[in-house]
C-alpha positions, -999 to +999 in steps of 0.1 A: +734+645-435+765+649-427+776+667-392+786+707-399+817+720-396+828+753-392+851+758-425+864+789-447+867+771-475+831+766-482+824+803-494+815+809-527+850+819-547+835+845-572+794+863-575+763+846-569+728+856-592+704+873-571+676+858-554+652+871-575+670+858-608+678+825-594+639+822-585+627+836-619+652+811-640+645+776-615+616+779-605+598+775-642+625+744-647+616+729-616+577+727-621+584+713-659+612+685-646+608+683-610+601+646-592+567+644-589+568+607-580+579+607-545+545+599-527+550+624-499+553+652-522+514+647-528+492+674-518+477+666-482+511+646-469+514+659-431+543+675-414+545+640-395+549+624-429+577+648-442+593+645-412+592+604-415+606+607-449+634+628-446+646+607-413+638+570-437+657+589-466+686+601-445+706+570-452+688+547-475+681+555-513+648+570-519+638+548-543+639+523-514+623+543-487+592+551-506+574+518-503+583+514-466+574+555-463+533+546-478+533+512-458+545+531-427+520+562-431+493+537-440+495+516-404+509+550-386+495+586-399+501+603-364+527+604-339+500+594-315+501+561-338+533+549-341+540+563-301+515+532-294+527+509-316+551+475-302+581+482-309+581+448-325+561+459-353+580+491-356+613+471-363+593+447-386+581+474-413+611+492-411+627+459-427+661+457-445+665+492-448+697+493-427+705+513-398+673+507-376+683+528-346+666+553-370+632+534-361+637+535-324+646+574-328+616+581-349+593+562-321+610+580-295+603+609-317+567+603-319+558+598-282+573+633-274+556+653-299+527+634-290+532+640-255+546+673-255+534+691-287+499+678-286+508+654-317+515+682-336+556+685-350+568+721-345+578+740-372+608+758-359+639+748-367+654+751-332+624+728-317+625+704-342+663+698-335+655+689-294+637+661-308+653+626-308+676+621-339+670+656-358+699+676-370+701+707-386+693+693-423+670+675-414+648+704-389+653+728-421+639+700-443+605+699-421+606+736-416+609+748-456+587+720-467+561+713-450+554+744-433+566+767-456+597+786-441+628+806-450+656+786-442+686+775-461+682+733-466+713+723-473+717+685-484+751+668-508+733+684-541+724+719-526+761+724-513+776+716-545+752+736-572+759+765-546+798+759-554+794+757-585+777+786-585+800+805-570+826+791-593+841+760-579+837+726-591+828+710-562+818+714-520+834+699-494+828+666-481+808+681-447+781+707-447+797+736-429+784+775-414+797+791-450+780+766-468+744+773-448+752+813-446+759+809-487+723+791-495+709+814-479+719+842-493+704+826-524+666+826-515+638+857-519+626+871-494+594+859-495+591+828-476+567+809-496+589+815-527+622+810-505+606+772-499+599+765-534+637+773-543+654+751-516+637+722-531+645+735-569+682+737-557+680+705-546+664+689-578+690+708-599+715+685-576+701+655-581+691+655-615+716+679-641+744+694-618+753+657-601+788+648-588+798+629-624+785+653-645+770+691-646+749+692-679+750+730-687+734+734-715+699+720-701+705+745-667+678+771-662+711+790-645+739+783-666+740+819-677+743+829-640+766+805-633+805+806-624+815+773-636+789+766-664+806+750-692+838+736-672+844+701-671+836+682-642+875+672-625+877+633-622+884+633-585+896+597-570+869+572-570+848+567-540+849+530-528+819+516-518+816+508-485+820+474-480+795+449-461+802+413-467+823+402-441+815+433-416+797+436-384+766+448-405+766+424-419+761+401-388+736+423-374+719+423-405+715+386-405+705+390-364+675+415-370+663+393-397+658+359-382+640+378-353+621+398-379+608+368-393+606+345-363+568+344-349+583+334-316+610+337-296+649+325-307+665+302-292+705+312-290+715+282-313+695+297-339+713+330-336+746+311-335+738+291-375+736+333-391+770+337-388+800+313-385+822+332-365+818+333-326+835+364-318+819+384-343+783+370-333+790+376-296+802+417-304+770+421-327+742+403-305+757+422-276+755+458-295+721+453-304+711+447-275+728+480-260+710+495-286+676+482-273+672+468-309+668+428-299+657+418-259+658+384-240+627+368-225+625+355-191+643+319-203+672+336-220+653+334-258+659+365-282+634+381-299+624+419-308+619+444-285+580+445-266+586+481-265 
């Protein structure tokens, strides 16, 4: 999720429905067309395993996350399990998802609630952000559904079906205070029913009221809604962010050999992934700092031990 920002801007521009409306009108669409596919949307997944697959989810498609999220909660189902784990292994079935600081975090993450929590993750918000790597969105996430709670999970989709809501055709680019107060105005007072809204707006995001297009005429809320039946403005195209040629690229390349190697690298190995010396050098030396590759006693590379 992107980091808040305190902005006026955010705040709805004309009236929002009610809670009680919004629930009574999404709640019916949501259990007819909500996802029911994500595995840890089944009934018995564990706050651990909500918690694992908002952090796998957080920059990674979720299509892609969901086989390394059953593999992962197959070999580790407890905190207590993936705090005892080699690091090694950690790093190995997290695999190409990108960015695997976020595997480290979620270890670090694990030994503390096991440590400190008695293997059990909190469920308030403010807790669940002291822990390694958890922001706001993510701590709501957790909170609202797993356990149940009243607090405004606000995620891309969310922000903008709450603009549009209110009126405008689109959010900001950064989740900001107006944008959290706003969603929150938006769910009943009774938390269990609050929950089941925050993921209902967040469906509505993902699957009719999406960046390209907001299909009005199959909205539950369209009635209720400031901007239903506007066209979506063409705003500039976003550019995909480019990774051929870039440094993560090269550390891409890195954290595979050593992902498939069964034994320590030797450096002239590292040096054949990537042709360029000076780029090689800045990306073997960052990963290092990051604690994501280690050196054995004769100078060989290989995955951290722990």
């Amino acid at each position: 999720m992107e980091p808040m920002r305190a902005a006026e801007t955010a705040a709805p521009a004309g009236p929002m429905p009610t809670p009680e409306l919004l629930a009574e009108r999404l709640l019916p669409w949501f259990d007819a067309r909500g996802r029911d596919d994500l595995p840890w949307r089944r009934p018995g997944t564990t706050a651990w395993g909500v918690l694992v697959s908002e952090v796998m989810s957080q920059q990674t498609q979720v299509a892609r996350a969901a086989p390394v999220w059953e593999a992962w909660m197959a070999r580790w189902p407890t905190p207590a399990d993936l705090a005892a784990a080699p690091t090694a292994d950690v790093l190995r079935e997290w695999g190409r998802m990108g960015y695997p600081r976020r595997a480290l975090r979620l270890q670090e993450c694990a030994r503390i609630v096991a440590e400190e929590h008695g293997g059990v993750v909190p469920s308030d918000p403010v807790e669940l952000e002291r822990l390694p790597g958890i922001g706001v969105y993510t701590a709501a996430a957790v909170a609202v559904f797993h356990y149940g709670g009243r607090h405004a999970v606000v995620d891309t989709n969310v922000r903008r079906v709450v603009a549009r809501l209110g009126g405008r055709s689109d959010a900001g680019t950064a989740t900001t205070r107006a944008d959290l107060t706003a969603a929150e105005a938006l769910l009943p007072a009774d938390a269990a029913t609050a929950a089941r809204v925050s993921v209902a707006l967040m469906e509505l995001g993902a699957l009719l009221c999406t960046a390209r297009k907001a299909e009005c005429g199959d909205c539950p809320v369209s009635d209720e809604c400031g901007f239903s039946g506007q066209e979506v403005p063409a705003g500039p195209s976003r550019k995909r962010q480019r990774y051929q040629g870039t440094n993560r690229q090269v550390r891409g390349k890195v954290m595979a050999l050593l992902r498939d190697a069964e034994e320590p690298v030797e450096r002239a190995r590292i040096d054949a992934v990537w042709p360029q010396a000076r780029m090689l050098d800045e990306a073997v030396a960052q990963l290092i700092a990051e604690g994501l590759i280690a050196t054995d006693e004769s100078g060989r590379f290989e995955l951290p031990t722990r």
